[in-house]
C-alpha beads as a LAMMPS data file, in Angstrom:
LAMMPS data file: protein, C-alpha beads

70 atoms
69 bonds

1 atom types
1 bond types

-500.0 500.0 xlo xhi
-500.0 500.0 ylo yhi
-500.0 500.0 zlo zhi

Masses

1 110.0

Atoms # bond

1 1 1 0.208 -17.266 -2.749
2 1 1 -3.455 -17.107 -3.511
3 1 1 -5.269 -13.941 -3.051
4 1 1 -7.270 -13.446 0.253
5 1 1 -11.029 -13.076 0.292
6 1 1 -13.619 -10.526 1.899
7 1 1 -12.275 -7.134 3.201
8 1 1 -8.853 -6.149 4.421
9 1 1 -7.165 -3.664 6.006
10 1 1 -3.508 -2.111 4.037
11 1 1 -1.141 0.145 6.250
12 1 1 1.269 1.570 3.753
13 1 1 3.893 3.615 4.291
14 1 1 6.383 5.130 0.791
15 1 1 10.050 5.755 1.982
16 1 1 11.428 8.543 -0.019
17 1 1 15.756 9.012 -0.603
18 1 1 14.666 12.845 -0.780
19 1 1 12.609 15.052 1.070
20 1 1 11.023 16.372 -2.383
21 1 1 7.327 16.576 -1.970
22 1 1 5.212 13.660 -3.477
23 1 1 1.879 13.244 -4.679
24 1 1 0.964 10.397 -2.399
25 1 1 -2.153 9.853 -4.223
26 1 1 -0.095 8.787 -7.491
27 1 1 1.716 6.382 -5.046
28 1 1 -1.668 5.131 -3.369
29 1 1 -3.006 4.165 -7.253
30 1 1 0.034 2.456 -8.207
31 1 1 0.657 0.192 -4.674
32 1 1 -2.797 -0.463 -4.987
33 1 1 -2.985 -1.786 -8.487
34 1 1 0.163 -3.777 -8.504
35 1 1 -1.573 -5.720 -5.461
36 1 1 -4.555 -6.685 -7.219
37 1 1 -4.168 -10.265 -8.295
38 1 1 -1.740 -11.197 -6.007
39 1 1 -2.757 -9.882 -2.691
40 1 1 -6.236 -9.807 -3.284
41 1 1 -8.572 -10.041 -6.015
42 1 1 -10.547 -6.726 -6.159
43 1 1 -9.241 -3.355 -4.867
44 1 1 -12.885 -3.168 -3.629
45 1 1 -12.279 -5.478 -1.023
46 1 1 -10.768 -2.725 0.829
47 1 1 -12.417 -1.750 3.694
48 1 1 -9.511 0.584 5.709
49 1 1 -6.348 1.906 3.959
50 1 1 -3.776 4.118 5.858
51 1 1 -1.245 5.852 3.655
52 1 1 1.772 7.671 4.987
53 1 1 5.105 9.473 3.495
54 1 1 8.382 8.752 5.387
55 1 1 12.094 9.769 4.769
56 1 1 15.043 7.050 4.605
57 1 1 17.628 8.161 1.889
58 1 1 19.482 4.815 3.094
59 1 1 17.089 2.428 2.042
60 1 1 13.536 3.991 0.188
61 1 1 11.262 1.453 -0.219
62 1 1 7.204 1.143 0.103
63 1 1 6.153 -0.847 3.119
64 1 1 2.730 -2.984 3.236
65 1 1 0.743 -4.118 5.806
66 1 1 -1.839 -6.012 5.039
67 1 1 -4.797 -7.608 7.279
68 1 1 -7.677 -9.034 6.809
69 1 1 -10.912 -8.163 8.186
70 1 1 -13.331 -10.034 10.749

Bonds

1 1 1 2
2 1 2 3
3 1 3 4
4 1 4 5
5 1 5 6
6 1 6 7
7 1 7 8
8 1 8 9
9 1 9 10
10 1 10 11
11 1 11 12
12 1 12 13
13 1 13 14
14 1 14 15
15 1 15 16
16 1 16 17
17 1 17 18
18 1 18 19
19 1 19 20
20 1 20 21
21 1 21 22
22 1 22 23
23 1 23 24
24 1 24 25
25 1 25 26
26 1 26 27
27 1 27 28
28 1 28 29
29 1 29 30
30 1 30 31
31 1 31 32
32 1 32 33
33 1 33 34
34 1 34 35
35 1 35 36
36 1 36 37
37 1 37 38
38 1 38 39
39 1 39 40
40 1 40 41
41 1 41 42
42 1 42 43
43 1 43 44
44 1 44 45
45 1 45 46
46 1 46 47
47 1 47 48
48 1 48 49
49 1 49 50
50 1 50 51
51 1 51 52
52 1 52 53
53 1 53 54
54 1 54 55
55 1 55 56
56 1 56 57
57 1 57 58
58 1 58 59
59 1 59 60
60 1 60 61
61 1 61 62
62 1 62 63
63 1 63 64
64 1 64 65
65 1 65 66
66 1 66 67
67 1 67 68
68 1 68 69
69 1 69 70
């Protein structure tokens, strides 16, 4: 896959197995960064980010959706 260019949109949403409260900004750093790269070059190309916290102790995961821009 070769990274995308100009801005983009990310819709994230962190599925926790507990209902322990999380620091979603350590969460937002570390999605963010293991993106760069791969999804797109520069975390700067972000131009809208939504980040949510969820609860699924059957299956926690971190979901990404990821658009890009006009």
């Amino acid at each position: 896959m070769t990274p995308v260019e100009g801005d983009i949109a990310l819709d994230i949403t962190l599925y926790f197995g507990t209902k322990r409260k999380a620091d979603l900004d350590n969460f937002n750093k570390l999605s963010l960064d293991a993106l760069t790269g791969i999804v797109y070059e520069d975390d700067s190309q972000i131009a809208e980010l939504t980040l949510r916290r969820a609860h699924d102790k059957a299956s926690p995961r971190i979901k990404i959706d990821i658009s890009v821009q006009p």
